[in-house]
N, C-alpha and C positions, 0 to 999 in steps of 0.2 A: 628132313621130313617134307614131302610133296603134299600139299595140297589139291585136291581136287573139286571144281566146281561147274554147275551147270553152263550155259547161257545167259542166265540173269545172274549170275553172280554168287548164286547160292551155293555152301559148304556142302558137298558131296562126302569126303572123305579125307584121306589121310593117309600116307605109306609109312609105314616105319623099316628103317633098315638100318640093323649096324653091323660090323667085320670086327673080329677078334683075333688077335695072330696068338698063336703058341710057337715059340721061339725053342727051336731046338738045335744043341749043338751037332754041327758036320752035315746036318740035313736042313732039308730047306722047310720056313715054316708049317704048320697047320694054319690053313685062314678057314673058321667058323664065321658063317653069314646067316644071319635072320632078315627078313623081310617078311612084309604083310601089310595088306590094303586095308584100313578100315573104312565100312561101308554102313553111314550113317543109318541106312532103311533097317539094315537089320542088326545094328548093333555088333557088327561081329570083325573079327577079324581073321584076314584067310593066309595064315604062317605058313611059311617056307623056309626050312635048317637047311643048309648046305656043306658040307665040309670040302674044300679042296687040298691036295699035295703037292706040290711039283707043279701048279699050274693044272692040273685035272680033278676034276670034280671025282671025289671018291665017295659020296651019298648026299642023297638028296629026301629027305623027309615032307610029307606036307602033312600039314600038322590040323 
């Protein structure tokens, strides 16, 4: 988790990101990724789902 902060120091936000593999036999994993910024002003957070196969992204959600 990254932090972010202004100039003086002050706590801007936050990212969150994790990776999940699904292990599959003879094929190569599923890697599921979330990330998202959170953005103290507005309370929010801005989600992005990922799925890749084989090394290419096969959907990309923003949430």
């Amino acid at each position: 988790m990254l932090e972010f902060e202004d100039n003086a120091g002050n706590f801007l936000g936050d990212n969150v990101f994790e990776t999940s593999l699904l292990l599959r036999e003879g094929q190569p994993p599923l890697i599921y990724e979330v990330s998202g910024p959170y953005d103290t002003t507005s309370n929010e957070y801005a989600t992005i789902g990922r799925i890749y196969e084989g090394g290419q992204r096969v959907f990309e959600c923003d949430i």
